[in-house]
N, C-alpha and C positions, 0 to 999 in steps of 0.2 A: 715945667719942674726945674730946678735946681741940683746941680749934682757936684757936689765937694768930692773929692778923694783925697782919704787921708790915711787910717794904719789902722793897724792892727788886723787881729786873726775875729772870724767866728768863734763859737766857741760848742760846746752840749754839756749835760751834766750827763751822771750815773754812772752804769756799769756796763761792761763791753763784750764781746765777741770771737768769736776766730772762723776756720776755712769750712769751708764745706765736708772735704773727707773727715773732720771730724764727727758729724753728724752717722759716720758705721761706724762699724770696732776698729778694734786697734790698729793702726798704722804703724807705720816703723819709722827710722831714722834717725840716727845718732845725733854730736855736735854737725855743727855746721860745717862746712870745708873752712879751711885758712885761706883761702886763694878764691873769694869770687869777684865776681866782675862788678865795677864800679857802672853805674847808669847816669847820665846825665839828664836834667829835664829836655834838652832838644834833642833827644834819640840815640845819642852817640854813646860811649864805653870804654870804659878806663879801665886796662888789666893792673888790678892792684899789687899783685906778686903779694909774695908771702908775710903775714903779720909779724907785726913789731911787738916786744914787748917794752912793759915801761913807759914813764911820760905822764902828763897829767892832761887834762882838756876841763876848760869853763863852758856849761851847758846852759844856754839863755832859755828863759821861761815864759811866757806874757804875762804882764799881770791882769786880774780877773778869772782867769782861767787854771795853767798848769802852774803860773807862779805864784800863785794863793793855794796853803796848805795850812791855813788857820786853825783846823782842828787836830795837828799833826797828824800824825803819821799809823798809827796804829788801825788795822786793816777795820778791825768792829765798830772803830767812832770816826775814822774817816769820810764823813760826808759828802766830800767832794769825787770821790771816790776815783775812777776813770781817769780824771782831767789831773791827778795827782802820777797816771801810772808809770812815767818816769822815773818819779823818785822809789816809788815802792816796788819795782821791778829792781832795782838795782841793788833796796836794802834783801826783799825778799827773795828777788827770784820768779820764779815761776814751777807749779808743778806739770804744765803743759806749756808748750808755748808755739806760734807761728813760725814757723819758716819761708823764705824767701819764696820757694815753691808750692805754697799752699798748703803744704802736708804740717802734722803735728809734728814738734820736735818733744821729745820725752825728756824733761828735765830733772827736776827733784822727784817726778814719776819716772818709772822706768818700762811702766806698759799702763794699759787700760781697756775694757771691755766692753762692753752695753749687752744684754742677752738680746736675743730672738725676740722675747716680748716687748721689747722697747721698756724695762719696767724694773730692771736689774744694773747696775751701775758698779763695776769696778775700778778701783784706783790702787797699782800696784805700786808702791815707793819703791825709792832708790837705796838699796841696802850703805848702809853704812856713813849716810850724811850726816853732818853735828852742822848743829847754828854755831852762829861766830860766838859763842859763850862757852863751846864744845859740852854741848850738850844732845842727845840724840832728834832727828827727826823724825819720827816714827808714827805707828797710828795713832797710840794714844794722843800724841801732840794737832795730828791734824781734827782729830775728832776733838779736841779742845777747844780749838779754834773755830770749827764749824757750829757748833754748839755756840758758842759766845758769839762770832757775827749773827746767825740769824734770832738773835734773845735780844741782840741790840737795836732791833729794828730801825738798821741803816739802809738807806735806802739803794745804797751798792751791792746787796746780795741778791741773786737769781731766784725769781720765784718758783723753787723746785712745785713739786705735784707730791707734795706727802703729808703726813701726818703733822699735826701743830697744837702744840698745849696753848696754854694762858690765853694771852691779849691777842688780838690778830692784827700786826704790824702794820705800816702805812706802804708795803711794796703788793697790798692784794694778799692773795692766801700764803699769810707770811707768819709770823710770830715764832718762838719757839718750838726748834724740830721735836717731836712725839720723841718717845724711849724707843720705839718699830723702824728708827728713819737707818741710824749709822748703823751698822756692829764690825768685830775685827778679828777676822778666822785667825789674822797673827801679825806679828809685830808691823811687817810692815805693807799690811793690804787692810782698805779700806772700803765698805762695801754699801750704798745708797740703793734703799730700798724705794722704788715708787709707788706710787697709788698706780697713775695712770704713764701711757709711754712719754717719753721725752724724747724727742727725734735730735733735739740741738742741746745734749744736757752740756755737752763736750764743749759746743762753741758757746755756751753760755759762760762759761768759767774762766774766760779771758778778760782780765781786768774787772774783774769781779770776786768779792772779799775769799771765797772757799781757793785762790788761785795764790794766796799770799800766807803764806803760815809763818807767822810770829812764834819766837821760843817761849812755852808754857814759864820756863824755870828765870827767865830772863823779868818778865812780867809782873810776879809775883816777888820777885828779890825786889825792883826796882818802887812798882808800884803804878796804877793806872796815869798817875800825871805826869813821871818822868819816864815814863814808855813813849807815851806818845813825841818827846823829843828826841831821844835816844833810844830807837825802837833796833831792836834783834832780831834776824833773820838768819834764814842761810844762803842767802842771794850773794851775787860778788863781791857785794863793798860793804862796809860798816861806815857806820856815824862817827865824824871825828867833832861836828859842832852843826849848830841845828839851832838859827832865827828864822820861827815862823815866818812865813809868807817875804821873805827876803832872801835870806840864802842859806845852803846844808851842803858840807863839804865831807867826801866820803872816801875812804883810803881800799885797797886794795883788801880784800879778805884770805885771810892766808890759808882757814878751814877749807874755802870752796872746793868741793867737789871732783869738779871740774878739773885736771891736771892741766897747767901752764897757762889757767885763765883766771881772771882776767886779763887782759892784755895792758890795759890801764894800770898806772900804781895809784892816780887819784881820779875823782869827779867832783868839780864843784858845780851845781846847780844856782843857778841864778836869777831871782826874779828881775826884771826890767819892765817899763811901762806903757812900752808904744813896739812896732816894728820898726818905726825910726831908728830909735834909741839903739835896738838891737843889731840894726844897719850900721850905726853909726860905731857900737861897741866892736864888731866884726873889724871894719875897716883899719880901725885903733887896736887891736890884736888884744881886746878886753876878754873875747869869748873864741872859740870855736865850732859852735854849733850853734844854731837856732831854730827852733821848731813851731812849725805852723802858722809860715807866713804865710798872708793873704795879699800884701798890697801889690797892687800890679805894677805900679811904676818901681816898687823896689827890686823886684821880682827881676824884672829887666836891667837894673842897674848893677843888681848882684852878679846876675848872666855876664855881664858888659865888665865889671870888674873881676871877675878870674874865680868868683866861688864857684862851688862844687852846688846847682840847686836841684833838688829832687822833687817832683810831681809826680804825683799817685793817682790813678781812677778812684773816683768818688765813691762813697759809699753812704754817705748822709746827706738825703736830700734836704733842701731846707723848706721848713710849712709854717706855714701861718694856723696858727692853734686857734680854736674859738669854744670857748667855755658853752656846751649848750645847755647844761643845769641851770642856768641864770639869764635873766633879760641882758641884749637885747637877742643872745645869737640860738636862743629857746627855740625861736620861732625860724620857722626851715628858710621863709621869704630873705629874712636878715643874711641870712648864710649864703644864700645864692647872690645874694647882690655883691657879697664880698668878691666873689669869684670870679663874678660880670664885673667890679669895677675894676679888678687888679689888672694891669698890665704890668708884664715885670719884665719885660725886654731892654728896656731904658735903663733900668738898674741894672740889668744885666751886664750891660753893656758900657753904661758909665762909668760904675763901681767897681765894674769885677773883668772889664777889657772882655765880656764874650770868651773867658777861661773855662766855662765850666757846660756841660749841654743842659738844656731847659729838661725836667721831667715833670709828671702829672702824679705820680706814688711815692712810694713809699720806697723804696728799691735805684741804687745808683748802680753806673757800669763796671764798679772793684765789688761788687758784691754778687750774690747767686740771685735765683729768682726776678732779675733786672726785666722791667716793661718800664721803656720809657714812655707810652702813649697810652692811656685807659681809655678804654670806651665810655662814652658818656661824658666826660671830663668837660663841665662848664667851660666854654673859651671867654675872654674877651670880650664884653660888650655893652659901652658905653650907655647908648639908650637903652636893654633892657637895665642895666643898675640903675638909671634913675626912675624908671617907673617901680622897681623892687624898692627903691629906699625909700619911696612914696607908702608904698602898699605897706612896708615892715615899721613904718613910723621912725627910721632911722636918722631922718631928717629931720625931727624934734629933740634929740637926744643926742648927748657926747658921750662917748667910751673910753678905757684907756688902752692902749697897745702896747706892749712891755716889749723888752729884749733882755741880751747880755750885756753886761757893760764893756763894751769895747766901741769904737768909733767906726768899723765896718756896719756893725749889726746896728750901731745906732742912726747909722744914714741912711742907713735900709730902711728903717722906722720916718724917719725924717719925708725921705721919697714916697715910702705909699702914704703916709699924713699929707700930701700937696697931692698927690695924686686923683685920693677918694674926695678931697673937697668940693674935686670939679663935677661930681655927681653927688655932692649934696651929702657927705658922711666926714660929721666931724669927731675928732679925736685928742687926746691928751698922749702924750710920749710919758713911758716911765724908763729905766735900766736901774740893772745891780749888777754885781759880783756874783760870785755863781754862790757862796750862800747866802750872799740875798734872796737872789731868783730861785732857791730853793725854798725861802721861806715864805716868797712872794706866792707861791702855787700852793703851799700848803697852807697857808692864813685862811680864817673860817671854815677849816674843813674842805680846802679846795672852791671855795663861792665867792672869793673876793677878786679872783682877777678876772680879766672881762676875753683878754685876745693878746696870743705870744707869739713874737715871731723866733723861731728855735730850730734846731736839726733834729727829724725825724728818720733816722735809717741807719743800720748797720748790715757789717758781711754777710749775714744772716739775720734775714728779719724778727728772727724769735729770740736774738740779746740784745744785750747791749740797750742803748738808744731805738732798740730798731720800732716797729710799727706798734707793739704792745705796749712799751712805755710811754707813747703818746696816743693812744688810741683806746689803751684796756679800760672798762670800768673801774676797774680794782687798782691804777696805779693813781700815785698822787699827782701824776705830770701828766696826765690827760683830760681834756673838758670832755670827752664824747663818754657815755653812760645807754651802751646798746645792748644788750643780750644776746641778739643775734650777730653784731657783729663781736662778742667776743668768743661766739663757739666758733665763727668760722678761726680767728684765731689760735684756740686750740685746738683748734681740728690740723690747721695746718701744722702748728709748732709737736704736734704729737708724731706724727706720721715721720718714721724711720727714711719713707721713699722722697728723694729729691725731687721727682718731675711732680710726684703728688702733691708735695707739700707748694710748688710754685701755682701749681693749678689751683689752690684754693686762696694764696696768697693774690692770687690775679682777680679771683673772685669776691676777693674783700677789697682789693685797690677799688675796682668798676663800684661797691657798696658804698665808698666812704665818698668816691665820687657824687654817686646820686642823691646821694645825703646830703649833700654840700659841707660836711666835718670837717673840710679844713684845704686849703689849695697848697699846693708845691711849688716850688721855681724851681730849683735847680737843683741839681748833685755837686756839694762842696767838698774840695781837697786843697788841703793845705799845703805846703811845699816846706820844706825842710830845707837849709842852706848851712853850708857848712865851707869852711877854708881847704886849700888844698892840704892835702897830706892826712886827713881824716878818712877812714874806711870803713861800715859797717855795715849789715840790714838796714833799711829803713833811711839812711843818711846817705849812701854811694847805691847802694843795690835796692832794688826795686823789691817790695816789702807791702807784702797786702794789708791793703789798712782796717785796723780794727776801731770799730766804728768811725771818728771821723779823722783819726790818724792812724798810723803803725806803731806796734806795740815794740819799741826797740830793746834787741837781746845787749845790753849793753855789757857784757862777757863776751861779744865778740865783737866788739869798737877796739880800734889799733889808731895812734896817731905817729904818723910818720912824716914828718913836714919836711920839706925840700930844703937843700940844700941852697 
């Protein structure tokens, strides 16, 4: 085989995730300290002393992924959803959010519940916020909101356990919530009724649409098409200009909440094309920050040149998807030969420098639930693939193999196409942009693509990207169509108890194994790099990542550059 190394990040689509204590009741915890410790990717610690206010910082984007917001910005028509969650944490905010210690931080909420039955859901707001139009936040605006994302059948919203009118969405048991879903004992508590329990409703609502509240009153002045550029929140910053999928420059919000934050007076976000590019912008004092590099040689050269680089334990591993609705990976023989022929050590290793540990599931080392080893787990093995591609008729027929479009994921694709040929399975390479590759999964009803290679996994396997959005019957990003394995799924995702819910998540990893549904390589984390004098979760401090990055509080980013 052949192996180029060249840039860019991986990437996932959807919606995302948070910590495990989320999964009980309420937790505590105020803002964050002003004074934490900066973390370097080789071990070491920068005591940051106390934040700065003021200042501006440029936030680099990749394109394909976080620097493509084509559908702007508006939480219900946002498609891209997740892979957007920079910009719209910053307009929005958050009503919960991650903290560096894994605990919930109470943001635009100011507490939250879950009953006993796993089956009862509260959300206490924070008395007294206005969006930056000073306007009230309150329940009736969250229950606007919630109502409108899930009627929008985006495919960024959490597939609650409740009641659904009309049409039944493309996210599984989704469409518009029942009149039985929300109600609001008073202004500012909001109460989500379930059918059945939800163990992770809490980590499901991170970077996902019910976590982003848009001003009702802002909306309806402006209008659904100049919303989505100039979109209203109560998060720290407001829009000062907004070219789709290029750049959104955002000023400090004077309404926030928050006293004496943001620490920022600007953010401009900025898309760029390559990790190159973003290397190269860095050097040239074009940006400040960049997020979720992948390339290894830059990696080291940033190390080697004086930035700040931050590496995270994984939480998305990467799988190779195989459509079983459809010839040729219907048939179980096809699927096992994928397994026996893939070796991904070489890629491993060529592409990615042996950065990341090889897994067999669903589940990376930054996430709960983590088996890096399944029982049963097809290995490696040359001659049985080729007596399988005999037996599955694979070696009569070409397939096609999709990705993201970036040039990490597309060498990936590249390497296992030389790979499989040497056992007789040939193949076609396709890529897109992530709304492509959205539209590439859901053309025909989900029957037109054949085999994806994607990221499978979050903090908690029941959001986000995690095992149910590639695995469930009912989502549009899965080829596997099992019954059985989607009750163990909500068997696990239901279950209040952490060791239980892993115990059954171990038990559907060993299922999907024996099935041959789809192989793993590895747990990917991207690295974030930043100039000295930058501070913040996620960027200096270690920052559990929600699904395949950290969800950064950019209310507590300080730039303070040396002297």
């Amino acid at each position: 085989m052949r192996f180029r190394l060249k840039s860019v990040r991986t990437a996932c689509i959807g919606i995302a995730v948070a910590a495990v204590a989320a999964a009980c009741s309420s937790s505590s915890t105020g803002s964050a300290s002003s004074t934490p410790t900066a973390v370097t990717s080789n071990g070491g610690s920068i005591a940051s002393g106390a934040a700065v206010s003021g200042g501006s910082i440029t936030v680099l984007e990749g394109k394909g992924f976080a620097g493509d917001w084509p559908a702007g910005l508006d939480p219900a028509t946002n498609t891209d959803g997740a892979a957007n969650q920079d910009l719209m944490t910053a307009v929005y905010g958050q009503l919960l959010e991650l903290q560096p210690d894994g605990t919930v931080r109470k943001d635009l909420a100011s507490d939250y519940s879950i009953s006993t039955d796993g089956k009862t859901v509260t959300i206490n707001l924070r008395q007294g916020v206005k969006f930056s139009d000073n306007t009230p936040l309150d329940a009736t605006a969250v229950v606007w909101n919630w109502k409108r994302d899930f009627a929008s059948g985006c495919t960024c919203s959490p597939a609650w356990p409740v009641t659904r009118t009309g049409k039944v969405g493309p996210t599984g048991p989704s469409g518009p919530l029942g009149n039985d879903v929300l109600t609001t004992p008073d202004d500012h508590t909001v109460v989500v009724h379930l059918l059945t329990p939800d163990g992770a409703f809490i980590n499901q609502m991170f970077d996902s649409t019910p976590n982003w509240i848009a001003s009702p009153t802002a909306f309806n002045k402006a209008g659904e098409q100049k919303f989505k550029q100039f979109p209203v929140g109560a998060g720290p910053f407001t829009v000062v200009s907004d070219t789709f999928s290029t750049q959104l420059v955002a000023k400090k919000n004077p309404l926030y909440w928050d006293t004496g934050k943001p620490y920022l007076d600007q953010i401009t976000f900025k898309s760029v094309p390559s990790d190159e590019a973003a290397y190269e912008a860095l050097l040239a004092g074009q940006g400040q920050v960049y997020e979720n590099m992948s390339t290894s040689q830059l990696l080291d050269q940033s190390t080697t040149h004086g930035f700040q680089v931050l590496t995270q334990l994984g939480t998305s591993p990467y799988d190779l998807q195989l459509n079983t609705s459809i010839p040729p990976f219907n048939n179980p023989k096809a699927r096992q030969a994928i397994y026996a022929a893939t070796n991904f050590a070489p890629i491993l290793s060529h592409i990615f420098a042996n950065k990341y540990p090889p897994v067999e599931g669903f589940t990376g080392p930054g996430g709960i639930c983590y088996q890096q080893n399944v029982p049963g787990y097809q290995q490696y093995n040359p001659t049985l693939a080729k007596q399988l591609v005999k037996e599955a008729g694979l070696d009569k027929q070409t397939f096609q193999l999709g990705t993201i479009q970036n040039q990490v994921a597309q060498e990936t694709t590249e390497a296992l196409q030389s790979e499989w040929q040497q056992v007789g399975i040939k193949t076609t390479l396709a890529s897109w942009n992530l709304t492509g590759l959205i539209q590439a999964f859901t053309a025909k009803g989900g029957k037109q693509w054949t085999a994806m290679i994607q990221t499978a996994g979050a903090f908690d396997p029941a959001g986000g990207v995690g095992v149910g959005f590639r695995f469930r019957s009912t989502s549009p990003f899965s080829g596997v169509h099992d019954p059985k394995l989607d009750t163990m799924l909500t068997s696990a995702a239901s279950s209040t108890d952490v060791a239980t819910r892993c115990k059954i998540y171990n038990q559907a990893a060993a299922y999907i194994a024996a099935n041959w549904y789809g192989p793993f390589y590895f747990s990917f984390a991207p690295a974030n790099v930043s100039v000295k004098g930058v501070f913040g979760p996620g960027l200096t401090q270690a920052l559990p990542a929600v699904v395949l990055a950290p969800t950064i509080p950019w209310e507590e980013v300080w730039y303070n550059p040396p002297k």
